[in-house]
C-alpha positions in Angstrom: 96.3 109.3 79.7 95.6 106.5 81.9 94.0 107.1 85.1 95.3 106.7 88.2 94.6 105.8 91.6 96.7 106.1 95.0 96.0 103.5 97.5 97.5 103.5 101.2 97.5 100.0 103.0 98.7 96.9 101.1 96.9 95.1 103.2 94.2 92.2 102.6 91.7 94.5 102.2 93.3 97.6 100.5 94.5 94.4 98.1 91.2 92.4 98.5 88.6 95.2 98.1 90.2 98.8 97.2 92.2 97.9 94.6 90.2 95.0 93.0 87.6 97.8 91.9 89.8 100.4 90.9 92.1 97.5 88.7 88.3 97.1 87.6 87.5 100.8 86.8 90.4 100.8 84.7 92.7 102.7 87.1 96.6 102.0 87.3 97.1 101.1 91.4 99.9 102.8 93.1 100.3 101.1 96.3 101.6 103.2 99.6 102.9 101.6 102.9 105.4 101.6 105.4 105.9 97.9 105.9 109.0 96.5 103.8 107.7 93.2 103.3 104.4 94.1 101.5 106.0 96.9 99.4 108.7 94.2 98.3 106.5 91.7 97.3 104.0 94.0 95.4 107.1 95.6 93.6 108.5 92.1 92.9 105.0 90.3 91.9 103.5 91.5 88.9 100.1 90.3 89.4 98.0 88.6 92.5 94.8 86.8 92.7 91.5 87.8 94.3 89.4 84.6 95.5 86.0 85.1 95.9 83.9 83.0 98.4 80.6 81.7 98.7 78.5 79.0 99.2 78.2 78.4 95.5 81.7 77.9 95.2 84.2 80.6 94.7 85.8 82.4 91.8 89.2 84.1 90.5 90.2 87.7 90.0 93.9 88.3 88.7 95.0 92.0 89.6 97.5 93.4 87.7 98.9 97.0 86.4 100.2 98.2 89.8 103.6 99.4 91.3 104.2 100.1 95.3 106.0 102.7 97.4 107.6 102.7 100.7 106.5 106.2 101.6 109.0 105.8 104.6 112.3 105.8 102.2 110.7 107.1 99.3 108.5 110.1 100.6 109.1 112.4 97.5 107.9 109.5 94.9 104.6 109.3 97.2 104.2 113.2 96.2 105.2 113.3 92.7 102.3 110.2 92.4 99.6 112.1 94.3 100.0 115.2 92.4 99.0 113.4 89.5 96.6 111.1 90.5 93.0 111.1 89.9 91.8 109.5 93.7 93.4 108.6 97.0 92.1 105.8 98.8 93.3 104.6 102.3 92.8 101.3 104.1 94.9 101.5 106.9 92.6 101.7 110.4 91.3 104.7 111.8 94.6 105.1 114.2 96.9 105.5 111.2 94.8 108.4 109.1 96.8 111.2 111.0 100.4 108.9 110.3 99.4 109.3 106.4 98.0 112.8 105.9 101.1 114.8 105.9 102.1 113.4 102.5 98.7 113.6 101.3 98.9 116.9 101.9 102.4 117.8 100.4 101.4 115.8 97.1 97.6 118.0 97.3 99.8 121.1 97.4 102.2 120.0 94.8 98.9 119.5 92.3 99.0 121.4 89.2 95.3 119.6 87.3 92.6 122.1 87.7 90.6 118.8 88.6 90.5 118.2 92.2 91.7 114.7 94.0 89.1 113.0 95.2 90.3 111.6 98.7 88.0 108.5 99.9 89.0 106.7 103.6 87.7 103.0 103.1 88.2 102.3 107.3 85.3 100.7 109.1 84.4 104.1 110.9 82.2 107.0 110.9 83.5 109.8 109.4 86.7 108.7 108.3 87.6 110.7 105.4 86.0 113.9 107.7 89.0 112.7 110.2 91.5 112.5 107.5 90.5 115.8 105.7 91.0 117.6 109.0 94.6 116.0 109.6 95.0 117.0 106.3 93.9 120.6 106.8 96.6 120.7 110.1 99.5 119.9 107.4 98.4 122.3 104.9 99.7 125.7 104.9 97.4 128.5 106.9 97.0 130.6 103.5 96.3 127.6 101.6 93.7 126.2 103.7 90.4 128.1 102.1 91.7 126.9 98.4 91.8 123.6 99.4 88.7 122.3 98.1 90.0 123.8 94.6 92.5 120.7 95.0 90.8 117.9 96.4 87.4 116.7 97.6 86.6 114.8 100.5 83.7 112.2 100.4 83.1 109.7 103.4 82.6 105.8 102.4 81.1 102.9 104.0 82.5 99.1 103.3 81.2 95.9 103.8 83.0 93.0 102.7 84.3 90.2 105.2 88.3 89.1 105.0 88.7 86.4 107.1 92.5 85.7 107.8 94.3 84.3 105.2 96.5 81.1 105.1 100.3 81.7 106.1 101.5 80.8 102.5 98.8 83.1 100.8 101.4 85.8 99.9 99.7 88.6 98.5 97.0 86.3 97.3 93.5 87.0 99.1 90.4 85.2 99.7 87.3 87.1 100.4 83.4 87.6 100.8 81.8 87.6 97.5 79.1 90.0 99.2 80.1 93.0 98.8 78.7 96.9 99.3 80.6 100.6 98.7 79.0 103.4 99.0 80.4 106.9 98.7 79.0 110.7 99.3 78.5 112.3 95.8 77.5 115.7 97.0 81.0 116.5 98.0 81.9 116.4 94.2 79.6 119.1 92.5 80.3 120.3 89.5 83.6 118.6 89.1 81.4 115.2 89.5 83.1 112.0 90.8 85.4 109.4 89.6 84.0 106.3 87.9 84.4 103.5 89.3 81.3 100.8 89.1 81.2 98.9 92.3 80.8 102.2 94.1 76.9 103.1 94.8 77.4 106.7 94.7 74.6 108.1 97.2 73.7 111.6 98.6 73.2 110.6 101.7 75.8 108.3 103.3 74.7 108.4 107.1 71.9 105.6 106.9 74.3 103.1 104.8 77.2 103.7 107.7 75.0 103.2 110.8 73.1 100.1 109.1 76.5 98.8 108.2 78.5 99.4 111.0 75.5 98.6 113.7 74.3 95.6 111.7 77.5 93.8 110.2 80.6 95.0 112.8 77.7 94.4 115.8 76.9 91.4 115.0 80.1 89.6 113.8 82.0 91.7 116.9 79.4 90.0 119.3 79.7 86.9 118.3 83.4 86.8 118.4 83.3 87.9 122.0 80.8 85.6 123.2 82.5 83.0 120.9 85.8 83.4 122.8 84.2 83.2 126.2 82.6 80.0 125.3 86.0 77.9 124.1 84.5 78.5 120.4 87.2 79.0 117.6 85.9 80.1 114.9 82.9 82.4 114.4 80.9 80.1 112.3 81.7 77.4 115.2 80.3 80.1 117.4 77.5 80.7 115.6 75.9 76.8 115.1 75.9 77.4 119.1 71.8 78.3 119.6 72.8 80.8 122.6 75.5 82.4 120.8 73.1 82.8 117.6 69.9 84.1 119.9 72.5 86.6 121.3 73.3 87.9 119.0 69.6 88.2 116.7 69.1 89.8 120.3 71.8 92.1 119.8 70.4 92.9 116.3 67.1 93.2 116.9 67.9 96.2 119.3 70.1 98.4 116.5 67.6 97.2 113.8 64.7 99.3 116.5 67.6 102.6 116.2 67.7 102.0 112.5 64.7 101.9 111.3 63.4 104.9 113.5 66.1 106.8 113.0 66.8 106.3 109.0 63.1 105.5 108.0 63.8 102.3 106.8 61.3 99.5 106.6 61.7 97.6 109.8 60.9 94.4 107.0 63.6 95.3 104.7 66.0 95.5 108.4 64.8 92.4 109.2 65.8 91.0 105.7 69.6 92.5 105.9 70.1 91.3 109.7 68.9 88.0 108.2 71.5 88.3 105.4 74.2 89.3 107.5 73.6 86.4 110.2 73.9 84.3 107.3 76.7 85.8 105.7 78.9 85.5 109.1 77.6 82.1 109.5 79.8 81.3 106.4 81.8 78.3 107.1 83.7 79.0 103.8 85.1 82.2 105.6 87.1 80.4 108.1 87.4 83.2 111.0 89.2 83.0 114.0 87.4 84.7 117.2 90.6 86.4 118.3 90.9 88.0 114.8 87.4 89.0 114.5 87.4 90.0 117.9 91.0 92.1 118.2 91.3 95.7 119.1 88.4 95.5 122.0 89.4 99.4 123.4 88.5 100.5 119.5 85.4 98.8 119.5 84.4 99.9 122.6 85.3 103.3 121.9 82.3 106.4 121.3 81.2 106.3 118.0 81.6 102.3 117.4 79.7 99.1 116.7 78.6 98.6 120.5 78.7 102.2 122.9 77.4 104.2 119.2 74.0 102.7 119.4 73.7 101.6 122.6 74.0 105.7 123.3 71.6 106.8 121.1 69.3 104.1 121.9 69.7 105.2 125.8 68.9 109.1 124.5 65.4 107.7 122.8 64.5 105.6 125.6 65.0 102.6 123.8 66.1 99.4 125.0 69.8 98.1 125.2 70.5 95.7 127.3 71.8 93.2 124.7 74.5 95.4 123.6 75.5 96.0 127.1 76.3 92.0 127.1 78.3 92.5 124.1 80.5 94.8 125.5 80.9 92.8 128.8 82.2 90.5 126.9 84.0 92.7 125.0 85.7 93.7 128.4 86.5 90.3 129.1 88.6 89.7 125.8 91.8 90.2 128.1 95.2 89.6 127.5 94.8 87.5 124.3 98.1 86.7 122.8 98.8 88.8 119.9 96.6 91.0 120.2 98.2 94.1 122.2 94.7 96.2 122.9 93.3 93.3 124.9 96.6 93.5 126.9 96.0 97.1 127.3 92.2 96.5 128.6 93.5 95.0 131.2 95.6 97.6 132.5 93.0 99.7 132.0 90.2 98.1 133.9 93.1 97.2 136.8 94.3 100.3 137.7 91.1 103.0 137.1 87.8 102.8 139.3 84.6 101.5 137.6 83.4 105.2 136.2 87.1 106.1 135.2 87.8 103.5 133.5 84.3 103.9 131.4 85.0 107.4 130.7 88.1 106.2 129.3 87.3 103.6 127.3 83.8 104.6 125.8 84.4 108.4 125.6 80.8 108.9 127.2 80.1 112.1 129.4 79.4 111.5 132.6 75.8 112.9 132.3 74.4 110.6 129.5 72.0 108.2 130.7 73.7 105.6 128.8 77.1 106.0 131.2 75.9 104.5 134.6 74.7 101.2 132.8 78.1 100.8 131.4 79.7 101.5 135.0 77.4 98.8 136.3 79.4 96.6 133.2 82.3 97.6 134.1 82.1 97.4 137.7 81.0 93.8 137.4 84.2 92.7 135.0 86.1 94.5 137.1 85.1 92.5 140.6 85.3 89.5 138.7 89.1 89.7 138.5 89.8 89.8 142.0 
């Protein structure tokens, strides 16, 4: 029987990324969203391409063998698919994982395959597929809660692959990063082992490739978006032929490259080799970015356990230094009222109507006791008189 594969978001990169390796693996792709546009065009398309970019040229992918469901009008179908699936894959942003895991946890229950889903959360955040399984676990039924993991397994991901925005007549055509890096938890699989798919690097320890990932790649390119914007720059590669812009953010880097390599017992030269590699790899001209896209969703990315507040407060708890990152989320704070983007509007409401510490507890999640708070009230406080 062929295998199959449940994928939620028919976006660029559950289209992109996801679902170009599982069409590779030899998995059927049953797409899952809520928009009518995507899910009409994927149902009435019977194949799109996959444009891979670098600066030796680019190559073609065709993806095909893949239907699409509207799991708003056609809930049941979304079940009936899950039940018989062999993995569920999301890439819809870490806001929407509680919006999807009450049909992932009907079609779970409705399983009959002694062989338990594998559920994997491809969203550019720690622990997402921890977040999902507990959502999950609130829409299962209290006495079917401890025979769960007899259904499905939950392993945590980290991706790395850079979608820049697409042109407006792409369609469901995408052009991406050639660069690319999955890794997955095996352990949660034991005995049952783990699907196989190839572009996954299956690894026992995911924590290290997250962190290095998340602090390295979404630092950096976040950074210089925002200092990008601040300086008239429109594109990030545009931001990055600027020398200050590119010494910020090597700055930037050079201070989470200190937390990773004490922390995770890398090499500080192989760090050094993959902050060079990603400085280059967001340099790409061929990845034609915008700074407001890159740069959109600023209260996320300034949130706890992100790109600039996650190592800046561990750094801050081994009395390291961080005063770079506390310059990229200044300018973070400053990425106000951009048009289209409905977060930035929401900043500035935010920083408006709350006092300097409020409005950091809010917006970073800190305590008010960690050493890292009062340096990000200091940030604050200066956006904040700024305005006025």
């Amino acid at each position: 029987m062929e295998k199959k594969a449940i994928h939620f978001g028919g976006g660029n990169i559950g289209r992109g990324f996801v679902a170009e390796f599982l069409h590779s693996a030899g998995f059927e792709v049953v797409f899952v969203d809520v928009m009518d546009s995507i899910i009409s065009s994927l149902q009435n398309t019977k194949s799109y391409q996959v444009t891979e970019v670098s600066e030796e040229g680019e190559s073609t992918k065709t993806i095909t063998n893949y239907r699409a469901i509207n799991s708003k009008t056609h809930e049941s179908d979304v079940i009936k698919e899950i039940a018989t699936a062999e993995i569920v894959t999301c890439a819809v942003g870490p806001n929407i994982l509680k919006f999807i895991a009450p049909v992932i946890a009907k079609g779970i229950d409705a399983r009959t395959d002694p062989t338990p889903l594998a559920v994997v959360a491809c969203e550019n955040a720690i622990g997402a597929t921890d977040t999902l399984h507990g959502f999950i676990k609130d829409n299962i039924a209290a006495d079917r809660v401890d025979s769960l993991p007899d259904r499905a397994r939950f392993a945590n991901s980290a991706i790395d692959r850079i979608v820049p925005a697409q042109a407006p007549d792409a369609g469901l055509n995408v052009r991406i990063e050639k660069f690319y890096e999955w890794a997955v938890e095996k352990t949660p699989f034991g005995q049952h082992g783990h699907p196989d798919i190839p572009a996954i690097h299956w690894v026992d320890n995911l924590e290290p490739y997250i962190e290095r990932k998340l602090f390295t790649v979404n630092t950096g390119h976040a950074t210089a978006a925002y200092y990008g914007y601040h300086h008239g720059k429109k594109t990030i590669a545009e931001a990055l032929r600027d020398d200050y812009i590119r010494g910020v953010v090597r700055d930037v880097l050079q201070e989470t490259a200190a937390l990773i390599v004490d922390k995770h017992e890398i090499s500080a030269t192989e760090q050094q080799e993959y902050v060079e590699t990603i400085i280059a790899r967001i340099s790409n001209p061929y990845l034609e970015d915008s700074v407001e896209r890159v740069g959109r969703a600023p209260m996320r990315k300034v949130s706890r356990k992100e790109r600039f507040i996650g190592p800046a407060a561990q750094l801050a708890e081994r009395g390291g230094k961080f005063d770079s990152l506390m310059g990229s989320v200044e300018m973070a704070l400053r990425f106000q009222n951009v048009e289209g983007d409905e977060e930035s509007v929401e900043l500035a409401k935010v920083l408006k109507e709350n006092s300097p510490a409020d409005a950091a507890v809010r917006l970073t999640g800190l305590d008010r006791d960690h050493p890292l708070f009062p340096h990000v009230v200091k940030v604050v406080d200066g956006v904040q008189s700024d305005a006025k």
